[in-house]
C-alpha positions in Angstrom: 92.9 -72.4 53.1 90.8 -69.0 52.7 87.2 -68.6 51.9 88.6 -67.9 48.5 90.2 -70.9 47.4 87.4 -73.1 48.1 86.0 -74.9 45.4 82.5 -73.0 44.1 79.7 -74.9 42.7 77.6 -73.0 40.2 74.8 -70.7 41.2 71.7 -70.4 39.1 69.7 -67.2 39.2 67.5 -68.5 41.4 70.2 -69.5 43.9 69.8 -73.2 43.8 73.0 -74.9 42.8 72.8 -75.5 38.9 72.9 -79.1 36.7 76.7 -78.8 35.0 76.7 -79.6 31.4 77.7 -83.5 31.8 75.0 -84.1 34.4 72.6 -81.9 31.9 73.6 -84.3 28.6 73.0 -87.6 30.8 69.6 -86.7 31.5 69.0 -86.1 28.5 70.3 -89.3 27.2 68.0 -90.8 30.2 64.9 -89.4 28.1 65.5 -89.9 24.9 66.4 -93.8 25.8 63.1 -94.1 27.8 61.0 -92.6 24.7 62.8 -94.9 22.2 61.6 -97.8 24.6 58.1 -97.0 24.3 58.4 -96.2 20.8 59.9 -99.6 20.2 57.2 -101.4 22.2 54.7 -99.9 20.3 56.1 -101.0 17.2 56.1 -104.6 18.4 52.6 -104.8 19.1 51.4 -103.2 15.6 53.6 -105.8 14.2 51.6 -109.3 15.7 49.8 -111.1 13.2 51.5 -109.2 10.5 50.0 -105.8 11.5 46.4 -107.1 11.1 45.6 -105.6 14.4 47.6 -102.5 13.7 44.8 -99.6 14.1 42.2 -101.3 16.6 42.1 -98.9 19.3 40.8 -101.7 22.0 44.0 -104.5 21.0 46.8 -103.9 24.0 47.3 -108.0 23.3 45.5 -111.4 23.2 43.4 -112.6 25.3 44.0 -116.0 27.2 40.8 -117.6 26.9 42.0 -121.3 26.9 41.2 -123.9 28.9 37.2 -123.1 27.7 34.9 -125.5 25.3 32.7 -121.8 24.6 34.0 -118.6 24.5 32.3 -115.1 23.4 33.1 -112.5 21.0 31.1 -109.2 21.4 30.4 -107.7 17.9 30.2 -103.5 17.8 31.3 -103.1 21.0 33.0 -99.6 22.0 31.7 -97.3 19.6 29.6 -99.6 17.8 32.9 -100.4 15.4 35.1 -102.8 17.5 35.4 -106.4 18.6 35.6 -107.6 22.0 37.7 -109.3 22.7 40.2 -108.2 19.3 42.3 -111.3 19.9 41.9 -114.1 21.6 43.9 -117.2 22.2 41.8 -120.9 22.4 42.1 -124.3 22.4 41.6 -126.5 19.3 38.0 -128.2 19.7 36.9 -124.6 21.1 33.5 -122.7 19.6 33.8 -119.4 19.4 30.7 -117.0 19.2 30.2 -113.9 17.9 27.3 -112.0 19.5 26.0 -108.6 18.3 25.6 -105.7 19.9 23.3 -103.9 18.3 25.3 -101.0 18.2 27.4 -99.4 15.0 25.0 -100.5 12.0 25.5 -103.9 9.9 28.3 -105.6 10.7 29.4 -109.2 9.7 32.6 -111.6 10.7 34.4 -112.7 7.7 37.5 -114.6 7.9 40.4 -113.1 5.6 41.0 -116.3 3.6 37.1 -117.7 3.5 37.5 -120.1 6.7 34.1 -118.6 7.4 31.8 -115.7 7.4 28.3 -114.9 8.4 25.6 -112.4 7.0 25.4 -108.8 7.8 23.1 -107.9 10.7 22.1 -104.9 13.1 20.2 -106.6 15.5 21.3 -107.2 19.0 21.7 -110.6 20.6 22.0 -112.2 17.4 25.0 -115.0 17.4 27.2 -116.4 14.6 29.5 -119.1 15.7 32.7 -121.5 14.2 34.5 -124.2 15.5 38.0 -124.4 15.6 39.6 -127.7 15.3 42.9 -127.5 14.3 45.5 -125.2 15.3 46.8 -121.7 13.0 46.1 -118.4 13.5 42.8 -116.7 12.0 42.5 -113.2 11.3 39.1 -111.8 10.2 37.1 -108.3 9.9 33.4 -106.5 9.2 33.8 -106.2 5.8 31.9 -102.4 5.7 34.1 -100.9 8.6 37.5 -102.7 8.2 38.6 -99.6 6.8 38.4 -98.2 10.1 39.5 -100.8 12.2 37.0 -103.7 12.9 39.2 -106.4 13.1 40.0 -109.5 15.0 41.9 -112.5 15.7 41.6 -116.0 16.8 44.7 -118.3 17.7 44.4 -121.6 18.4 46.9 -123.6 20.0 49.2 -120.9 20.5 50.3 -117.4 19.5 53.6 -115.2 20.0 52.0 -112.4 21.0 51.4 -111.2 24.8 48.4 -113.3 27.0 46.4 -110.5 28.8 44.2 -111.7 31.3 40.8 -111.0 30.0 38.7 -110.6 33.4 41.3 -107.3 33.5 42.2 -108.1 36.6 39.8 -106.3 38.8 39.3 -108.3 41.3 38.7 -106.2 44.9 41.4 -106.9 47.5 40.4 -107.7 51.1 39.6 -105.9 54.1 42.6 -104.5 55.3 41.1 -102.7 58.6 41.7 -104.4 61.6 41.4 -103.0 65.5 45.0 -102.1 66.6 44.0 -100.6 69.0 45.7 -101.8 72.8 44.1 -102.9 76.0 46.9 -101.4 78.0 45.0 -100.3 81.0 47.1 -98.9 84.4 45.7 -98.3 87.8 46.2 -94.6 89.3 49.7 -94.5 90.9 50.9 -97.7 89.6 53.3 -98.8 87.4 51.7 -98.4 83.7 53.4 -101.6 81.7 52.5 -102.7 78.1 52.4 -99.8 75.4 48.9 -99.6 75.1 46.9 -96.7 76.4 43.8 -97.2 78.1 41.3 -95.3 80.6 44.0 -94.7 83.1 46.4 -92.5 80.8 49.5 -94.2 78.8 52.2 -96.3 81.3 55.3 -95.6 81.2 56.8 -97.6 84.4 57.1 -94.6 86.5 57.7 -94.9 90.4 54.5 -94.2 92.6 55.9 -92.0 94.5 56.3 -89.3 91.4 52.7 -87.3 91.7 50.9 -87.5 88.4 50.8 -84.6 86.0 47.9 -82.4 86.4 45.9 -81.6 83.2 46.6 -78.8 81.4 49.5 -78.4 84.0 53.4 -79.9 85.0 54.2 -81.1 88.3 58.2 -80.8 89.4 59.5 -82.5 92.1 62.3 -81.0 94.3 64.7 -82.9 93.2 63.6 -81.4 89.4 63.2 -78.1 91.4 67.1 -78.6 92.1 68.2 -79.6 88.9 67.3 -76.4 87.3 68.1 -74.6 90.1 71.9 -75.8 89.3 71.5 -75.9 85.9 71.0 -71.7 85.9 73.4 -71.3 87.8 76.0 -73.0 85.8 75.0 -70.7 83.1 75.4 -67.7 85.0 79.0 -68.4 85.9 79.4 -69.1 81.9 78.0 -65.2 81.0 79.6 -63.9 83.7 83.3 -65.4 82.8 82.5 -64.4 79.1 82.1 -60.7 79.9 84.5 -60.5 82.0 82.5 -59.7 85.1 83.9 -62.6 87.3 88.4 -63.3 87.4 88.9 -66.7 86.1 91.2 -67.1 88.7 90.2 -66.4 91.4 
């Protein structure tokens, strides 16, 4: 077969073999799959609790906080407009409180259907709280910012939305440095075993009657000496047969 018929893959201009159409359209197909994913995710969470959370810039899911008689809810937190936790999952019999920032002006917790709500207040460290005994899902906002997203939830008992853990899980891994580092010392002349290097240079099981490299230098035996001696010559021959200098047969 010549040089001609050989099958040719197409060049781009910069001389890298091209993407043919197919592989072109499947890569796209790859993309636009992987962008409808995250599109679709993104729908799911805006739809949880009905869409109540839809618009909280903090919410990426509920917060696991069971197993607790007391938990906390910061109030203007962020930018001063946002509750902290958003949502939060507890058990029946739990208190949740609400403490204030200080941050973002007046702000209040007022339950959507009346279950309870405090006063408005700015100052920080103040508390509101509300016990939950029975199980259902309560959503509830600041009434002079919900407009622009202060709003939260409370589950209790359970909730169909994602748990997130709500430490964020950052806790510090553990010391990973260790000394690996061998003992594998070898007296002068003798043979080096183990695969650690020490003071006496690196063993590698060499006879003691080899003579030890000088630094910065090689030492060759005769019997290396001979080797390349040989070697060189068989090249010789080689060059010499190629150009014709020597007659094969003699």
């Amino acid at each position: 077969m010549s040089l001609s018929d050989s099958p040719r893959e197409p060049i781009s201009d910069g001389g890298e073999t091209a993407i043919d159409r197919r592989g072109f359209f499947r890569l796209g197909a790859g993309a636009a799959a992987a962008t409808a994913g995250l599109a679709v995710g993104t729908g799911t969470a805006a739809a949880n609790y009905d869409g109540w959370l839809e618009g909280v810039s903090n919410y990426e899911g509920t917060a696991d906080l069971t197993g607790q008689d007391e938990v906390t809810v910061s109030v203007g937190a962020g930018n001063g407009l946002l509750f902290d936790p958003p949502a939060i999952l507890v058990d029946p019999g739990t208190t949740v409180v609400w403490e204030w920032t200080g941050q973002g002006g007046q702000h209040n917790v007022s339950e959507a259907d009346g279950a309870f709500e405090s006063e408005l207040i700015q100052e920080g460290g103040h508390t509101f709280e509300h016990t939950f005994e029975s199980e259902g899902t309560f959503r509830y906002q600041c009434d002079p910012h919900e407009a622009v997203g202060m709003k939260g939830v409370v589950a209790v008992g359970s909730t169909d939305d994602d748990l997130i853990d709500p430490s964020g899980g950052d806790g510090e891994g553990g010391d990973g440095s260790g000394d690996g580092s061998g003992d594998g010392e070898s007296d002068d002349g003798g043979s080096g075993g183990g695969s650690g290097s020490g003071d006496g240079g690196t063993g590698d099981g060499s006879s003691a009657d080899t003579p030890a490299p000088a630094s910065g230098g090689v030492t060759l035996s005769g019997g290396d000496l001979l080797a390349i001696a040989t070697s060189f010559g068989f090249v010789a021959v080689l060059f010499a047969l190629a150009f014709g200098d020597i007659d094969a047969e003699e």
